[in-house]
N, C-alpha and C positions, 0 to 999 in steps of 0.2 A: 288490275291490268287493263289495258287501251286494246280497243277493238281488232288494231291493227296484229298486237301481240297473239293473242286469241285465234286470229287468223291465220297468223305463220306456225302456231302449235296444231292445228287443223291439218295443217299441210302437209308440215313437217311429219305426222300420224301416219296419212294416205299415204306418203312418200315412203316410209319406213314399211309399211302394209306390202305397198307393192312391189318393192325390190326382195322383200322377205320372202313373198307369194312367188315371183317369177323366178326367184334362184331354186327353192326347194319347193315348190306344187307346182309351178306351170312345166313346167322340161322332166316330171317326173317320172317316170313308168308307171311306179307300185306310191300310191298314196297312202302311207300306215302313219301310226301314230308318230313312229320316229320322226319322219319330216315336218308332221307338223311342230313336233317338238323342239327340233333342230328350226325351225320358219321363226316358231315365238320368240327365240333367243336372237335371230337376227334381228327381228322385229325391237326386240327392246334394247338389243345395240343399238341402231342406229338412232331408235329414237334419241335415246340418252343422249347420242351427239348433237343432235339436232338442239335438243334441249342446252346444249352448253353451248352451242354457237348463236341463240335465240337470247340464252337468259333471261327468263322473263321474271320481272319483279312485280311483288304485289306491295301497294300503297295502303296505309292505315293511317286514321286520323283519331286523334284525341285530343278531349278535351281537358285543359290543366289550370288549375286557379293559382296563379301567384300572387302574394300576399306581398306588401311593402316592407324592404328589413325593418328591423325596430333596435339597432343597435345599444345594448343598456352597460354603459363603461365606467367602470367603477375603481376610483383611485385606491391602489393597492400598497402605497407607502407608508413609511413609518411616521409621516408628519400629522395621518388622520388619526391613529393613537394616542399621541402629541397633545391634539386639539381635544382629545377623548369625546370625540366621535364615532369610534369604532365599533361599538354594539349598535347603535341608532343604523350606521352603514350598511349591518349586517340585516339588521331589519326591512330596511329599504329593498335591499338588493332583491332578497326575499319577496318582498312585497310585491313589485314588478314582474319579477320570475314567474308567479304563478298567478299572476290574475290574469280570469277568463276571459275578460273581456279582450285583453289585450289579445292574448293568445289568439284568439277568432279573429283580429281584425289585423296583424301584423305575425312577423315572422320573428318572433321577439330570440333576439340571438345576445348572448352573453359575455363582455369581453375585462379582463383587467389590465391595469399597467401600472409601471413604477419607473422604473429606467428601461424595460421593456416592454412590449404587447402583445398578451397572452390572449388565449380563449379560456374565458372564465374556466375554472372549477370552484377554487375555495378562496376565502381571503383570510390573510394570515398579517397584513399591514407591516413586512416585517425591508418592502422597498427602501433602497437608501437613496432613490434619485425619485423628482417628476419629471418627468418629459412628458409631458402636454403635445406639445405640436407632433410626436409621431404619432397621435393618436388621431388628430387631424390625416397623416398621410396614408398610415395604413388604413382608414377608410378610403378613403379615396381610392385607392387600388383594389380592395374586396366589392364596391361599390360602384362601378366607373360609369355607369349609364343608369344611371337611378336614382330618384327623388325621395329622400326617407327623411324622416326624424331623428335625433341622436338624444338619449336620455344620457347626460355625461354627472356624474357622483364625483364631488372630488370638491378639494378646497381652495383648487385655484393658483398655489402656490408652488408654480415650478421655478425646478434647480437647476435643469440645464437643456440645452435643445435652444433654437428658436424662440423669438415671441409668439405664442401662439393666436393671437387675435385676430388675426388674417388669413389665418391658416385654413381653416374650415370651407368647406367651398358653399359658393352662395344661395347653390338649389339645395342645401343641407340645413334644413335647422336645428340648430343646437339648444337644449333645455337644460342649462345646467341646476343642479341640485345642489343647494348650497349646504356643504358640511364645517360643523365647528361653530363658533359661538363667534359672531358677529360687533358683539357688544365691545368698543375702543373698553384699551386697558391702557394706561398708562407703565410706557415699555421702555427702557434705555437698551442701545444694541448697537453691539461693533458690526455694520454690516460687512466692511469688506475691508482686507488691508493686502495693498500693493505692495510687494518686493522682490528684487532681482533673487534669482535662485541661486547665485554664485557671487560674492566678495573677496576681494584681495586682502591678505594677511597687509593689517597696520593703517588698512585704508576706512576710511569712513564710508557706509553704504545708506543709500535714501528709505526708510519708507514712506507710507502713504498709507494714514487710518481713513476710511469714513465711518463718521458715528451718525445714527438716528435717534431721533425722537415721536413717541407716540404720545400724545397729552393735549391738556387745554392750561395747565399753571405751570409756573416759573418752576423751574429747578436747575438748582446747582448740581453739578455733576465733576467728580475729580477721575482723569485719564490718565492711566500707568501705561508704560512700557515695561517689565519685569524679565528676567531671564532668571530662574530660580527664583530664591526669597530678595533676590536685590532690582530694587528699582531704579532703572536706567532714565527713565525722563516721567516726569509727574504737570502735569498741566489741568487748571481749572477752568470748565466750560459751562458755561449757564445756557441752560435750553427753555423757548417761552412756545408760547402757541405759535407766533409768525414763524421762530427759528427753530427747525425740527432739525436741520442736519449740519452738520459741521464735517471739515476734513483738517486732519493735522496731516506736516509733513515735518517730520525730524532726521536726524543725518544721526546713527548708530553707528561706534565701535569696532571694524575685526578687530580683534584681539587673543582669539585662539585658533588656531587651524579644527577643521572639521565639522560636525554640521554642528550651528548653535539654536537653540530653541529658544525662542518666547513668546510671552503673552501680552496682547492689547487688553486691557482691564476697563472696562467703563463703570462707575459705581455711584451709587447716590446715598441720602436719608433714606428715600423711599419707598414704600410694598411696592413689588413688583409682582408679577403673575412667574411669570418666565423671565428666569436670572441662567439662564444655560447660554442665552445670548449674549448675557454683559463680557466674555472670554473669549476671542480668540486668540487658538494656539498658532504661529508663525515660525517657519524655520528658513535658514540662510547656510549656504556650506560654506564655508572660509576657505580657500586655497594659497597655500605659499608658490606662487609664479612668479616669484621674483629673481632675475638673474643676473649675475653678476657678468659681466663683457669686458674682457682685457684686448686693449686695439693695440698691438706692438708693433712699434716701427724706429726705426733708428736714421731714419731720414723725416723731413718735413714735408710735406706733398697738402694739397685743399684734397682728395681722397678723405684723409685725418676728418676733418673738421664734418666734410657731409657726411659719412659714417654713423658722427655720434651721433651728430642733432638727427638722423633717419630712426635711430634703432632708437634712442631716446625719446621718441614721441608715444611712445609704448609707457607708459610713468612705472611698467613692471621692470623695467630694464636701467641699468646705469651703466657707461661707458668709463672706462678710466684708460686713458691715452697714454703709454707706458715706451722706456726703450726697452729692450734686452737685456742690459746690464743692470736695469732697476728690477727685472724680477727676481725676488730672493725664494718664493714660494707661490704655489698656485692652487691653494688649498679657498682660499675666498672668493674663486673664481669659477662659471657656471661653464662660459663660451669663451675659444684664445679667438682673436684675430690675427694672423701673423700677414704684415704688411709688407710685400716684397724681401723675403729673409734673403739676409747673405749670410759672411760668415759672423757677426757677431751672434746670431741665432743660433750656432750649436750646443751652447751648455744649457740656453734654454730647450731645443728642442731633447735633447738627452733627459731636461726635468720632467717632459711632457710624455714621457714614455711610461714612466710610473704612475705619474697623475691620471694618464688617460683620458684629457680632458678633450670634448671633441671641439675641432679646428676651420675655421673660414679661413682657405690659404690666397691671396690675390699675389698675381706676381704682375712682375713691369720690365721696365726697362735697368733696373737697378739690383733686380732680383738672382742671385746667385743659386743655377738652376743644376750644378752639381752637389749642391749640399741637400737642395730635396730629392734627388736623385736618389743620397743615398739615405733619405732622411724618413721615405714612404715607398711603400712598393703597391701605392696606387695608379699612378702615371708616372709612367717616362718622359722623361724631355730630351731631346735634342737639337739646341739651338746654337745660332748664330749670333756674334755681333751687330748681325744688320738687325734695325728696328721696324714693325711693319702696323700699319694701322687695319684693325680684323671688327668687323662688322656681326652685328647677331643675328642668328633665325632661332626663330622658337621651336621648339619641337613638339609635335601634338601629342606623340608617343608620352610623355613625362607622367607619372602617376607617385610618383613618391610624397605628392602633396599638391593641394588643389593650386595653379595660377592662373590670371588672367593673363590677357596679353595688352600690355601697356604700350603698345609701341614699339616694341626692343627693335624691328626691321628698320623703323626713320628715326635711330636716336644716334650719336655720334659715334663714331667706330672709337676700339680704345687700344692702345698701342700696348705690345708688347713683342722681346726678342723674335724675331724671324724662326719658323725651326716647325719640329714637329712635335705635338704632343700627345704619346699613344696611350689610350685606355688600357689597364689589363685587368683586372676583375672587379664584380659586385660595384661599376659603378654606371648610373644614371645617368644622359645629358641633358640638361635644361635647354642650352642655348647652345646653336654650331655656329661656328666661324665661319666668316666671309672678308673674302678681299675683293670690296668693290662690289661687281658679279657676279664675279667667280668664287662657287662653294670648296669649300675645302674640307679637309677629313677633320680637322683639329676640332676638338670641344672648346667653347667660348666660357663655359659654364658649367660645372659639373656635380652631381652628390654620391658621395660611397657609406653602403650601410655595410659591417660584418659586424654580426652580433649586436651589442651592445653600442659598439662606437660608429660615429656618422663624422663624415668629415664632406668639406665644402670645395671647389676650387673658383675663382675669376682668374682664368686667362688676359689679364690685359688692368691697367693704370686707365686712370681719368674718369673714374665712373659719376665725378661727381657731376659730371659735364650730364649724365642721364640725368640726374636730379633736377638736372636746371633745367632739362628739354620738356620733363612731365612739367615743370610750372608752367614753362611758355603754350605748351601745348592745354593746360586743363585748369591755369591759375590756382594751381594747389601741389604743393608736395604730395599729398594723400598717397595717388596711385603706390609711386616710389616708394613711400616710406612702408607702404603695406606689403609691399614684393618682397625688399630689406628684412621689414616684420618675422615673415612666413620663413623665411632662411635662417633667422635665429632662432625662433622657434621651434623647427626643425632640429638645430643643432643643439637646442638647450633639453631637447627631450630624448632620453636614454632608454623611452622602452623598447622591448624588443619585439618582433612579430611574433605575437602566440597563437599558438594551436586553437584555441578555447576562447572567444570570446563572448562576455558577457554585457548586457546596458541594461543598468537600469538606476532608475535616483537614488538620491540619497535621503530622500522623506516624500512621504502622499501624508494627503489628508486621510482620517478615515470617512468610509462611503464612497469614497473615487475609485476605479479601478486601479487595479495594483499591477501591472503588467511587468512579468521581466524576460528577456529575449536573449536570446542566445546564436551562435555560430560558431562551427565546430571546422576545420580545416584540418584535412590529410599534411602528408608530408610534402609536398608538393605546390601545399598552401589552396589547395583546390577545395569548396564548399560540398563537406562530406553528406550526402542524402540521407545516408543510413545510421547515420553517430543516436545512439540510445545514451540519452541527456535524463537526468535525474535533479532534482533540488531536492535537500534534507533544508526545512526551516523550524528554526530553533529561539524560543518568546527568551530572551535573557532574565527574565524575571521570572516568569516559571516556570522555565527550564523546558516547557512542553514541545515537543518536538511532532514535525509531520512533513512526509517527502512526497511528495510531487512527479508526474512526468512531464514532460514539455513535447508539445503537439509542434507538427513540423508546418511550418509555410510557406513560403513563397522567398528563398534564401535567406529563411531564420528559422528557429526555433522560439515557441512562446508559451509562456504560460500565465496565470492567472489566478492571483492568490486575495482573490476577491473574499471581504467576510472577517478580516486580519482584526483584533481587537488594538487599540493604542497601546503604542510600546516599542520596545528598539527589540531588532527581529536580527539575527544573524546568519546567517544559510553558505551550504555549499553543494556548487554547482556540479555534478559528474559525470564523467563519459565513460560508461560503464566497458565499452570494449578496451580501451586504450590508459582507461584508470586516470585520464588526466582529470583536472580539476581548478575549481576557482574559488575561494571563499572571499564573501563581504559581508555588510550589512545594511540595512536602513532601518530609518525612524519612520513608524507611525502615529503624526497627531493626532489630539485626541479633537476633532471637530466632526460632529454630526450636521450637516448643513439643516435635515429635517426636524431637527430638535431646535432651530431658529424663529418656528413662529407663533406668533401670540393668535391673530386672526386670518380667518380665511382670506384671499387677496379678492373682494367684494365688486372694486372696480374693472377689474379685467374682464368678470365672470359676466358684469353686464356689458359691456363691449362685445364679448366675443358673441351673445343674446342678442345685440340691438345688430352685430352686421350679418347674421344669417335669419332673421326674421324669426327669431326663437322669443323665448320668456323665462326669467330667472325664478328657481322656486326653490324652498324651503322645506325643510325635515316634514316639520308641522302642515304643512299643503303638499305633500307630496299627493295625496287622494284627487285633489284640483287638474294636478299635471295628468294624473292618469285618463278623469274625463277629457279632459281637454284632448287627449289624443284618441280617447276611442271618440267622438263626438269629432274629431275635426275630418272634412272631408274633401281636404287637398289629397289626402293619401285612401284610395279606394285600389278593393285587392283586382285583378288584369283576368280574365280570361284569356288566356293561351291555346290557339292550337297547334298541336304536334302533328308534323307527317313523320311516318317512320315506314322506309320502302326496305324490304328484303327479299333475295333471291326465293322463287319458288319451290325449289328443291334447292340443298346448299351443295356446292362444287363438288364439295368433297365426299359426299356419299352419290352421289352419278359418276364421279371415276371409280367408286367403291363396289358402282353395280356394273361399269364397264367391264372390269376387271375379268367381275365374277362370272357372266354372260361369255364372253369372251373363250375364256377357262374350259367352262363347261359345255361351248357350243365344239371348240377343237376335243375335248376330251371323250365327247360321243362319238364326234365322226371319226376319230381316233381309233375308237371301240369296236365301231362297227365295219372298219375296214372302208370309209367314205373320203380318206385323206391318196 
């Protein structure tokens, strides 16, 4: 406490002395024990207050040795089992953990990682991923004003994350420990093969093999493609000491819908150490997105012509430009176009009521708007003779599907009957009409979903004339043709909005995360918080089965069937209050990335050593590394001093004696008849 403190408790004593004295013994008659009794209690009221409006703290100082971290990180994946360095690891770690010397001179703290960063307990090397560089970060954050050492175990061979050779900060030196066996083996290995996750049934799809070589003599080496026992493409590659890698690129087959599987095979004469690498497994899902387009018109119009070549730039799509009378059946066909119907469009519209097929309707000036009248009871029309030219605005509101906005306000207005055309249910406006300046009620552009079926309308003729304003305006059809696109597409797709949805692929590697997600929607279509979601997943080969709950997050549900062995897996998804439900499936290949290597990755391990002023060291010298850091004396332990000030009495037991004083000073004078 400070003099001055000291001084106001002093005071504050006298002061409480003599207002106690002057109230019960100065003014007194009879001086017995009761006043002085009843004197003490005021005396130690007031102090107490005094004391709470003084607070005085007393200061304490200590002194405290901190020690420099010694963080000792030790790679916890399956790739050091691999290398079958995993007892030597265990050795190590051991080894450092308890030596004295360390211990005295550092604050030797224990950490492992694999695709995550633990605080040590045990190693089990049983990681599917390395991530290196987070290991880098979360020092950094456990550490942020500190100069330490890092002893890092591990083989150097990460799988995903960052490069980590920069990562390390530069007051941090890193000693890495190098695990695995050093010594080149002559290795042939598909390291990596590019390809699109989705193909078009009947279309050719690219991949992209790279193969490595580890060696110093020639070898011949033969490259498959295989999907089951048949081999798709076979190519012969000779690998020398200057040529370690090669890349093919061949063009593969859809030819079945659904996911198809196969393998890059690299193979030789030669002993290899590690042939887990000459295999990888590759999958592709084939989709039939092919749609059939019937453009009907019983007139000639340029409309016709810019239609096809828009939708046809799509190579999933084919137009076939048809009258009325030419259609006999509509069973080959995905999407109608019906272009300005009059009346030869009735026996076709009468076909299209059983068929169901949904419909892009554009009307014009030629368009007979009492037969769609009675043709739909999605809009009304009531029109005029007179012809009027109707300009478009976009509308922001539109969600039926993502658009940009091309332009549609400066592109040419497109003409159709005079009149009015009123909305009556379940439909969407893309684009309102305009004359000139002046907005009008009419829809330019519209989409209607009930149920299953989606149907289209254009209010107005000349659209081709938009086609030709996106080239002048962007020297490309593109924009257009991608609007066009998104409309058929729209129209070619029959699903319906469900309660229940599910994402997730149709094959992972294994050792990737396996994540599948979910969204569960009231009737309302509103995202339900509360929906109790379940997965039953079922191995079809073993028939083994195990269900799952899904953790809620941030408008989904997720879960995580991390650990899945290779194999086709089938599961179904359930909402246990409302019993809805989703079933699917996917494939797991059979790829362990950790099972890819032959040696520890040697180069990186001295990079990341020579840029934070470290030294790379060895199973066999690990006793070296350990002198070296009790003997080096960039890192010496800090005296600390601690102040530590607390209240002299705590608050809360001085209102606990005010109370009491208090109490029992009214409950005598009470007593005695002094109130």
């Amino acid at each position: 406490m400070t003099a001055s403190t000291i001084l106001l408790l002093v005071l504050s004593a006298f002061a409480a002395f003599g207002l106690s004295f002057y109230q019960y013994l100065f003014k007194a008659k009879k001086k017995g024990r009761l006043f002085f009794f009843l004197a003490f209690l005021r005396f130690t009221t007031l102090f107490a207050i005094f004391i709470l409006l003084i607070n005085p703290v007393i200061t304490t100082k200590d002194l405290k040795i901190v020690k420099t971290p010694l963080p000792v990180v030790v790679d916890n994946s399956q790739s050091i089992k691999e290398l079958g360095a995993d007892k030597v690891t265990q050795e190590l770690t051991e080894k450092f953990l308890s030596n004295k010397g360390l211990k005295d001179k550092y604050d030797v703290q224990f950490y492992t990682f694999s695709d995550g960063f633990e605080t040590g307990d045990s190693l089990n090397f049983k990681g599917k991923q390395t991530h290196i560089d987070q290991v880098a970060q979360n020092l950094k954050q456990l550490y942020r004003n500190s100069s330490y050492p890092v002893v890092m175990l591990t083989d150097g061979n990460q799988t995903i994350g960052n490069d980590y050779i920069y990562s390390f900060r530069e007051n941090t030196a890193v000693y890495p420990l190098v695990l695995g066996d050093t010594t080149t083996f002559l290795d042939l290995r598909v390291s990596q093969v590019n390809v699109n996750k989705y193909a078009f049934l009947k279309n050719k799809f690219p991949a992209e093999v790279f193969l490595q070589y580890n060696g110093n003599k020639t070898v011949n080496a033969v490259f498959n493609i295989m999907q089951g026992n048949t081999v798709l493409h076979k190519q012969n590659i000779t690998f020398t000491k200057d040529k370690k890698a090669a890349s093919v690129n061949i063009l593969l087959d859809a030819g079945r819908v659904g996911v198809q599987t196969y393998r890059a095979v690299l193979s030789s004469s030669e002993t290899e150490k590690n042939k887990y690498n000459n295999v990888k497994n590759f999958a592709v899902e084939v989709i039939d997105q092919r749609s059939e387009v019937a453009l009907i018109s019983s007139i000639n119009h340029p409309d016709l012509s810019a239609l096809k070549r828009s939708i046809e730039t799509n190579q999933q799509r084919k137009v076939t430009i048809l009258k009325p009378t030419e259609v006999k059946s509509l069973q080959d066909y995905n999407v109608l176009i019906l272009y300005q119907p009059d009346a030869s469009f009735k026996q076709l519209l009468e076909l299209n009521k059983n068929a169901g097929l949904n419909t892009l309707t554009i009307t014009g000036l030629s368009t007979d708007f009492n037969l769609l009248n009675q043709a739909q009871n999605i809009v009304s029309f009531k029109m005029t003779s007179q012809k009027e030219d109707y300009l478009a605005d976009l509308e922001s509101g539109f969600n039926s599907f993502s658009v940009d906005n091309i332009g549609f306000e400066q592109f040419p207005p497109l003409q159709n009957a005079f009149g009015t055309a009123t909305l009556k249910s379940n439909a969407t406006t893309l684009l309102q009409a305009r004359i000139r300046n002046v907005k009008t009620d009419n829809p330019l552009m519209f989409f209607s979903e009930s149920g299953a079926s989606r149907n289209a309308f254009i209010l107005g003729e000349n659209i081709w004339k938009w086609r030709m304003e996106t080239y002048l305006n962007s020297k490309s059809f593109e924009q257009f043709d991608i609007f066009i696109d998104k409309t058929i597409q729209y129209l070619a797709s029959n699903s319906k909005r469900k309660s229940l949805v599910v994402n997730h692929e149709s094959f992972y590697n294994s050792g990737e995360v396996i994540s599948v997600s979910a969204q569960y929607f009231n009737k309302n279509y509103e995202f339900d918080e509360n929906a109790r979601l379940t997965i039953q997943l079922k191995n079809k080969k073993t028939n083994s089965s195990k269900t799952y709950d899904f953790l809620k997050g941030t408008g989904e549900y997720k879960v995580n069937l991390d650990g899945l062995d290779a194999g086709v897996y089938s599961f179904t998804v359930n909402e246990n209050t409302s019993k809805t439900s989703y079933s699917g499936s996917f494939e797991v290949l059979d790829f362990e990335i950790e099972k890819q290597f032959v040696n520890p990755d040697l180069t990186r391990l001295q990079q990341v050593a020579a840029n934070t002023s470290g030294v790379v060291y060895y199973p066999d010298n690990a006793d070296k590394l350990i002198d070296a850091l009790i003997n080096n004396d960039n890192y010496k332990a800090v005296q600390k001093e601690i102040t530590k000030k607390s209240p002299l009495i705590d608050w809360v037991w001085l209102l606990v004696m005010l109370s009491v004083t208090l109490a029992a000073e009214w409950f005598v004078r009470k007593y005695n008849g002094l109130l």
